[in-house]
N, C-alpha and C positions, 0 to 999 in steps of 0.2 A: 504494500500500500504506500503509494506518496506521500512523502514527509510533509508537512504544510509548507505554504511558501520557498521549497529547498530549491534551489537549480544548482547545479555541477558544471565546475570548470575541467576543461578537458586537459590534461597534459601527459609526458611523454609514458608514465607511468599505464594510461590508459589508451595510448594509439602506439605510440612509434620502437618500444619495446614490447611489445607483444610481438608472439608466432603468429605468423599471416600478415602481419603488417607490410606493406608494398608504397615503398618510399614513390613509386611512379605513379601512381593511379590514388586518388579522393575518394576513391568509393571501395575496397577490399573488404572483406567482411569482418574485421576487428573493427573498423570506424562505423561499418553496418549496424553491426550490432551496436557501439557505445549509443548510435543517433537513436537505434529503437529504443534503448533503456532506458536513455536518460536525456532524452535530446528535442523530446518533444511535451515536456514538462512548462506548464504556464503555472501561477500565482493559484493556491488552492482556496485561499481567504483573502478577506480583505487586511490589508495596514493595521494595526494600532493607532486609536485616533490619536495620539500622542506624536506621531512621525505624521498626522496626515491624513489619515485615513485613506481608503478607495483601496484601490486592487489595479495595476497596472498591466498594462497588456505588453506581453513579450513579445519583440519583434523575433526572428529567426532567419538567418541565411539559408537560402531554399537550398536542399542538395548537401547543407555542412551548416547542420543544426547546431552543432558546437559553438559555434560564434551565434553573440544573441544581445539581445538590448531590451531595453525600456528606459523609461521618462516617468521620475515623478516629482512633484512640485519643484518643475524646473532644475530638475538634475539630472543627467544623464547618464546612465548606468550601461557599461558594455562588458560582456564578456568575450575574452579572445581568446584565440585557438593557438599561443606560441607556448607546445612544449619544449621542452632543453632539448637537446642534442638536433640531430638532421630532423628533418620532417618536407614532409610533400608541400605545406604551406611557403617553407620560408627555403625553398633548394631550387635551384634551377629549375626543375621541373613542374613547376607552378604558371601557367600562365598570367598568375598575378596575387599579391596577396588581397585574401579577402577579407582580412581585417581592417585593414588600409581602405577597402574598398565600402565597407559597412562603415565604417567611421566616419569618413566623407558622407557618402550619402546620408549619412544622419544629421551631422552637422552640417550637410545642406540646405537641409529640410527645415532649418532655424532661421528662416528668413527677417523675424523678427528681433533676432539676437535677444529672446528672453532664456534662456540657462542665465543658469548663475554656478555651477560647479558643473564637474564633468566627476568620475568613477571608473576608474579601470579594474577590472578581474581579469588576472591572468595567472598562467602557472610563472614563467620568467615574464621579467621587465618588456613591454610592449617593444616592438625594432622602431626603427627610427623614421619608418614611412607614416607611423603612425602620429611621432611627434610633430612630421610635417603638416597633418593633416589636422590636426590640433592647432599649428602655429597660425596657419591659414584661416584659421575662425577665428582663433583669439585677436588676427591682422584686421578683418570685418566685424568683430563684435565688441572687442574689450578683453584684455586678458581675464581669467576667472583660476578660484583654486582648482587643481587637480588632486585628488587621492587615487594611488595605484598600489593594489592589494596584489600580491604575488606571494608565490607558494616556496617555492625552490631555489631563490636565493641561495643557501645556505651561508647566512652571513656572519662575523664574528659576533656582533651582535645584532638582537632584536627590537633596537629602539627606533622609533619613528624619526626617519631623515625628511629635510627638506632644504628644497634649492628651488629659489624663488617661491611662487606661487604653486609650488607642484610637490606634494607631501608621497612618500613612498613608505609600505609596513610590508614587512613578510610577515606571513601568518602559517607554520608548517610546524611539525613537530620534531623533525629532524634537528639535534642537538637542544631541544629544549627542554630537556632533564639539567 
């Protein structure tokens, strides 16, 4: 049974280290399977009126449900698909990253420059097409803070870094005994 509210970040643990995984091809059936399990999950409840309330609608990139978003009161929330090591998103053999490509189109979509924060989920730190595509909004709208939650860092420490307006926290349990 579905957790309430849960959605899962995808990373290498669960695509590109697995048997069957096929660094050339988007669709092998290790990523088949993660997108049927876990990849087609929306918001089971609504919010805590305390954060807001409502219940937000997850967007999803068709075909590579692992990458995912929503909006709510003006924050924008993405999940991305950068596990560690090689992967088919981020290797020559990608015709383009689709993270890069949902994160534009999203921040397209803000024609009125109302965000006020932006939210990254990832397993590692987002690559650098995606900071372009951040810088590029922040160029039309106003810089705004960023938080970006990753998993695998494995850092010396756990304490929340920040450089400018762009706040970074690993949240994993590796070393944190």
């Amino acid at each position: 049974q579905p957790a309430k509210n849960f959605l899962l970040i995808n990373g290498d643990n669960e695509s590109n280290e697995c048997v069957g995984y096929d660094i050339n091809n988007p669709t092998d059936p290790v990523r088949e399977m993660w997108r049927e399990r876990f990849g087609q999950y929306s918001f089971t409840s609504d919010f805590p009126a305390i954060t807001g309330g409502g219940r937000p609608t997850v967007s999803r990139v068709e075909g590579n449900e692992e990458i995912f978003g929503f909006r709510h009161k003006n924050v924008a929330f993405f999940g991305l698909d950068y596990p560690a090591g090689d992967a088919y998103l981020t290797s020559k053999n990608a015709p383009q990253d689709l993270n890069v490509k949902f994160v534009e189109d999203t921040l397209a979509s803000d024609t009125s420059c109302e965000l006020k924060s932006i939210v990254l989920f990832s397993h590692v730190a987002p690559e650098s097409p995606v900071d372009d595509e951040l810088n590029d909004y922040f160029k039309r709208c106003g810089e705004l803070p960023i938080l970006t939650v990753m998993g695998n860092a494995h850092p010396s420490t756990y304490c929340l870094t920040k450089k400018d307006e762009r706040l970074s926290l690993t949240v994993e349990a590796f070393r944190s005994g």
